[in-house]
C-alpha positions as CSV (number, residue, x, y, z in Angstrom):
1,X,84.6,98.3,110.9
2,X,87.2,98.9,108.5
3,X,88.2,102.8,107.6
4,X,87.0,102.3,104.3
5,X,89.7,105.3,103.2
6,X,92.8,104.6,101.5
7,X,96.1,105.7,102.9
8,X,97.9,105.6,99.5
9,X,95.7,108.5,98.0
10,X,97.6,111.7,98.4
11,X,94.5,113.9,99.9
12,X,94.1,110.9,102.8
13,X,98.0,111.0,103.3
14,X,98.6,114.1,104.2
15,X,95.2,114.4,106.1
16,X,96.8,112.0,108.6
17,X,100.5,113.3,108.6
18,X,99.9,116.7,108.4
19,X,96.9,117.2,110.5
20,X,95.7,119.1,113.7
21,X,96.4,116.2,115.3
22,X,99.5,114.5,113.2
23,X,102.6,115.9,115.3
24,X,103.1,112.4,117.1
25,X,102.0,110.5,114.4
26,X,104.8,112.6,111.8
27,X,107.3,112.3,114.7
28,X,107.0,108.6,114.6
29,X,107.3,108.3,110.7
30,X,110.1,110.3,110.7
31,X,112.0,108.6,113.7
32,X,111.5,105.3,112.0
33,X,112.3,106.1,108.3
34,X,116.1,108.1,109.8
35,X,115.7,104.5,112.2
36,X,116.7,107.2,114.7
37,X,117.8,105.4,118.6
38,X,115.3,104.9,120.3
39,X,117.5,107.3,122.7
40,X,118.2,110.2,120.8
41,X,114.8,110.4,118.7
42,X,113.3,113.2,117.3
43,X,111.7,115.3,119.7
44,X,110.3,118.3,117.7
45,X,108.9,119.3,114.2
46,X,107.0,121.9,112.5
47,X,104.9,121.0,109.7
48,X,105.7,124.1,106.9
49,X,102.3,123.4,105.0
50,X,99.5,121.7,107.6
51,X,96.4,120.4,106.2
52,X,93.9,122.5,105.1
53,X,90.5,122.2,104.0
54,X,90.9,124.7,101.2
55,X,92.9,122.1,99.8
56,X,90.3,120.8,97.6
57,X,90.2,118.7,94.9
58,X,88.6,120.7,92.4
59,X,92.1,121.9,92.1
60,X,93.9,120.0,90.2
61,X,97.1,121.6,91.2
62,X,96.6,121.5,94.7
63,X,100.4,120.3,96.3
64,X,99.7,117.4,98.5
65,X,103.2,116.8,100.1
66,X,104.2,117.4,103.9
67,X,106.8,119.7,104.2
68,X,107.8,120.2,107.9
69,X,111.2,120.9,109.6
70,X,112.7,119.7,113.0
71,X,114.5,121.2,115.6
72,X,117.9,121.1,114.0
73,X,116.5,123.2,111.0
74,X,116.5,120.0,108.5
75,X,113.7,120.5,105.9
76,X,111.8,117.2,105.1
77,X,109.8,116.9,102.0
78,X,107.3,114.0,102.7
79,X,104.8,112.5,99.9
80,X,103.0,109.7,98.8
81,X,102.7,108.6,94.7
82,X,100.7,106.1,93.2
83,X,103.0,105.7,90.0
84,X,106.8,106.1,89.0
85,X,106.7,107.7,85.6
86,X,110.0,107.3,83.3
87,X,111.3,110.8,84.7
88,X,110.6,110.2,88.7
89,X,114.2,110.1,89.7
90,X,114.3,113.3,87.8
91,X,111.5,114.7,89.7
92,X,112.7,114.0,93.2
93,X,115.9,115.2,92.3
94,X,114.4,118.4,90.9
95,X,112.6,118.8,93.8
96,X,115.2,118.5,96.7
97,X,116.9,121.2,94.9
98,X,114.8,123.6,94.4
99,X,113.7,122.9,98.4
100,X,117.2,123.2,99.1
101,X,118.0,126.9,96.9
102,X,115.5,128.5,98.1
103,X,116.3,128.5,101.7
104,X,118.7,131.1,100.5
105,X,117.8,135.1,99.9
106,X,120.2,137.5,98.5
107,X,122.8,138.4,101.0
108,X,122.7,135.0,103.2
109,X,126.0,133.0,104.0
110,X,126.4,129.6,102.7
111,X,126.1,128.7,106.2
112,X,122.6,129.1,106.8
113,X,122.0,126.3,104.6
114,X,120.1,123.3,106.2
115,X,119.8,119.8,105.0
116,X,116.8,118.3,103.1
117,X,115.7,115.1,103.2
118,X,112.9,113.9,100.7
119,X,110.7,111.0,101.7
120,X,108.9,109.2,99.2
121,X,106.4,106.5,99.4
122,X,105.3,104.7,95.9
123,X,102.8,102.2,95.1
124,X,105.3,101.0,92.0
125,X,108.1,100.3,91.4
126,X,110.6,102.7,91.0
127,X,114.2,100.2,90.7
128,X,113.8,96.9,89.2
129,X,117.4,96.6,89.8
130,X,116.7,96.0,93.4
131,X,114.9,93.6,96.0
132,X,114.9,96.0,98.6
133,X,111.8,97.9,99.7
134,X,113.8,101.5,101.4
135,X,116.4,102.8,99.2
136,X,118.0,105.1,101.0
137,X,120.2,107.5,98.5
138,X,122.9,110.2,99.3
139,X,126.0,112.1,97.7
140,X,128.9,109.3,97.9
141,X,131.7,109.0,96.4
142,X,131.6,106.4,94.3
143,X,135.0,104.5,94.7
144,X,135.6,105.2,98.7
145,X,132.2,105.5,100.2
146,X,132.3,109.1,101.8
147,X,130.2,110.5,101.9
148,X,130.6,114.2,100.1
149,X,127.8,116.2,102.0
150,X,124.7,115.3,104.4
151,X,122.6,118.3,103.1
152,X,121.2,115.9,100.2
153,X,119.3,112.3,100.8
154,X,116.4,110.9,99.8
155,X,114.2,107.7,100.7
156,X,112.0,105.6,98.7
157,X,109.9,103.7,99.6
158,X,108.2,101.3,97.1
159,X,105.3,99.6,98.5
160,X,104.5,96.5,96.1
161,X,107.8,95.1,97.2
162,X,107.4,95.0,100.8
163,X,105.7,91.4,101.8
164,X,105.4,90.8,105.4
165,X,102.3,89.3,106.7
166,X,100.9,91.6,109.6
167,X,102.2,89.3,112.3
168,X,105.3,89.3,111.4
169,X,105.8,93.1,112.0
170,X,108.7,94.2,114.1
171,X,109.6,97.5,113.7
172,X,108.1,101.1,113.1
173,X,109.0,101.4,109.5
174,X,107.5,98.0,108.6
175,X,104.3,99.0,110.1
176,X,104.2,102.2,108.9
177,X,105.0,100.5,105.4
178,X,102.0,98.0,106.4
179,X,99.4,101.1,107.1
180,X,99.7,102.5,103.9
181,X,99.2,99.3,101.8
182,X,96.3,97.8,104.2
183,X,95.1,101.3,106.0
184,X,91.6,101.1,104.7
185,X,91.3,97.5,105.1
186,X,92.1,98.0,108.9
187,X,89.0,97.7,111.7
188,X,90.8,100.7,114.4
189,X,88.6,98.9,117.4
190,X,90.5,95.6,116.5
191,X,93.6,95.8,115.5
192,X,96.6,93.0,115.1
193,X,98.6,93.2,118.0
194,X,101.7,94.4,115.8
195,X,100.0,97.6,115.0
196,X,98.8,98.1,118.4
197,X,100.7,101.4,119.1
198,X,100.1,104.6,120.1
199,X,100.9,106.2,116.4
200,X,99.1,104.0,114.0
201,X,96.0,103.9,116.4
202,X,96.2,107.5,116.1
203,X,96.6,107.5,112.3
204,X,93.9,104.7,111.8
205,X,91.5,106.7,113.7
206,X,92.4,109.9,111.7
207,X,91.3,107.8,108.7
208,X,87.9,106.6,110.2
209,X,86.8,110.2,111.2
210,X,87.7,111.0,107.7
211,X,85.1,108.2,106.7
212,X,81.9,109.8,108.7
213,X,83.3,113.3,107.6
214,X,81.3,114.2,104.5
215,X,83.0,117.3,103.5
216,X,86.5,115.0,103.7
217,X,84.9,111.8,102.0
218,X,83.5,113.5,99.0
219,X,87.1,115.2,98.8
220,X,89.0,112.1,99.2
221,X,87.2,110.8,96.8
222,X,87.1,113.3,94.1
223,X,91.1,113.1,94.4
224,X,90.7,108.9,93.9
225,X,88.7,109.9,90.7
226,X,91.3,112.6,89.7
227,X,93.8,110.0,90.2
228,X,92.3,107.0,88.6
229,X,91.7,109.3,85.4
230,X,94.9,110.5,85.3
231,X,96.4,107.0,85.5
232,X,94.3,106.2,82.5
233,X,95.5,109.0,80.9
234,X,98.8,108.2,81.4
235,X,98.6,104.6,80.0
236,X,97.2,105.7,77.2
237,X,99.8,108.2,76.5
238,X,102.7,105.6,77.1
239,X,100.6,102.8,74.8
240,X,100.2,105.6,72.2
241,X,103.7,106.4,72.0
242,X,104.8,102.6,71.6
243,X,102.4,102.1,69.0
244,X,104.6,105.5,67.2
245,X,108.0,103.6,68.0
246,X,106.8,100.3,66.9
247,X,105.3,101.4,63.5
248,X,108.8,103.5,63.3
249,X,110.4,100.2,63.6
250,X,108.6,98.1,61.1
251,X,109.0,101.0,58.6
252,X,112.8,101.7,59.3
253,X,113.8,97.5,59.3
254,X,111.1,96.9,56.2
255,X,113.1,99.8,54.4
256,X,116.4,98.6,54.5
257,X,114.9,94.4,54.1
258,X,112.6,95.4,51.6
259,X,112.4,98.9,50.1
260,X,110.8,102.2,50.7
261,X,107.3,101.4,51.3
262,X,104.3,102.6,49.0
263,X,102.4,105.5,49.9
264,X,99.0,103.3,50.7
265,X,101.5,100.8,52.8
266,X,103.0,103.5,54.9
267,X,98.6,104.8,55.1
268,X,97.7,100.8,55.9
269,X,100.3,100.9,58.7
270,X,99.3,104.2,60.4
271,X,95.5,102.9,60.5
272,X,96.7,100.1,62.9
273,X,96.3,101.5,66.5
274,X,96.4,97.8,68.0
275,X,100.1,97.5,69.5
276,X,99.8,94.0,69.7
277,X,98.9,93.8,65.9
278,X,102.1,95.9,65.2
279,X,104.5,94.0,68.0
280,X,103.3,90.9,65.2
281,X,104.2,92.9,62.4
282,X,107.5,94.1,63.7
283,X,108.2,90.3,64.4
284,X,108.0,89.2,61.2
285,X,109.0,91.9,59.3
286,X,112.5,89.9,58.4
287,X,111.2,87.2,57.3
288,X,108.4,89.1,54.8
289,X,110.4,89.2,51.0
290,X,107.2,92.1,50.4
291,X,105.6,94.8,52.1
292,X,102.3,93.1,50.7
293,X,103.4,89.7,52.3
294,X,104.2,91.5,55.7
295,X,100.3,93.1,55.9
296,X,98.6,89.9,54.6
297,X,95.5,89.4,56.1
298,X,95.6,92.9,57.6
299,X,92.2,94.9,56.7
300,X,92.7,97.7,54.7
């Protein structure tokens, strides 16, 4: 029966990589995302911020990251995102450093300073300019390759361009990749072979006790509402403001074609809330001699 629970929403996420029982399953993420040798993997990790049931989401500010660090004292900042908004480089950068300054208290050498790695899965996409699905990011220089420090990196992963069919699977990172776009499509008493290892059976039956746990179902999905609404919210902030830039265009390009607009022009063209209607308008605005010509046909 399939787990019914989605992977991809933040709560879910960290329920199954920061859990009671998540050490092997985070060990295994994070061996496959540094594609650590299979003889020098990592052996150890402490998850900073585990799971907790008093994570609820009622709170809407409730941080739902891993945080964990390994035996070296590297500080890994592990998370899941739905979207990239215009400013997400931004944010991971913003957040790596603040990880990264505050490992320092007044008094401590710069020595005590440990690297911190940020991993990030999205379900968007984050680079266009790219094919790749892992982008794996560090200080460089840009002409020679070195690398300036190994305190700083950060991987992102975006999920709509991975494509592999499930059979094709041949590595920990690609079925790890695989889990988190198909988790709660996945039956954990039959699954393909390629996932048929000892950390994704684990994780797939973390999500399936989740299912029959009601305390954890209703949570996971009050967060998939939360989500969903803040999506909305988001698109309709981001169509809002290009209906503002559009109508900013037809007014600045009609100005200098035709002439300043009249006062009931300028009123006709901040009544239209349709961006399609304005992307129309902005389209023929150089070939419209008159303002009237340009809104003919438009309601007023």
């Amino acid at each position: 029966m399939e787990t019914g629970i989605d992977p991809k929403v933040d709560y879910a996420f960290k329920r199954v990589f920061a859990g009671d029982e998540s050490r092997e399953i985070l060990l295994n993420l994070l061996n496959a995302v540094l594609n650590r040798p299979e003889d020098r993997p990592l052996c150890e990790i402490e998850v900073l911020n585990p799971f907790s049931q008093k994570e609820t989401l009622d709170d809407r500010l409730a941080i739902l990251d891993v945080k964990a660090r390994d035996d070296q004292g590297r500080e890994f900042i592990i998370e899941m995102q739905m979207l990239a908004h215009r400013e997400f480089r931004e944010r991971l950068l913003f957040y790596l450093a603040k990880d990264y300054s505050q490992q320092l208290k007044e008094g401590d050498l710069w020595e005590t300073l440990r690297p911190v790695i940020v991993v990030c899965f999205i379900n968007d996409v984050l680079c266009p300019e790219t094919t790749g699905y892992h982008g794996r990011y560090e200080l460089l220089d840009s002409d020679t390759g070195m690398r300036f420090s190994s305190h700083w990196g950060i991987h992102v992963f975006e999920l709509p361009k991975f494509h592999k069919p499930v059979t094709e699977l041949d590595s920990d990172i690609e079925r790890w990749t695989f889990f988190l776009q198909h988790g709660e499509e996945l039956d954990p008493d039959n699954l393909p072979a390629s996932l048929q290892t000892p950390s994704i059976r684990l994780a797939t039956g973390v999500l399936e006790k989740m299912s029959h746990n009601t305390l954890e179902r209703d949570q996971y999905e009050a967060r998939q509402r939360n989500l969903r609404d803040d999506a909305s919210r988001l698109a309709n902030a981001e169509e809002k403001g290009q209906v503002k830039a559009t109508r900013a265009v037809i007014l600045q390009i009609g100005t200098k074609r035709i002439g300043t607009p009249p006062t009931e022009v300028v009123a006709q063209l901040n009544g239209i809330d349709d961006l399609d209607r304005l992307v129309q308008l902005a389209d023929r605005i150089l070939d419209c001699p008159t303002w009237d010509t340009l809104l003919e046909g438009n309601p007023k």
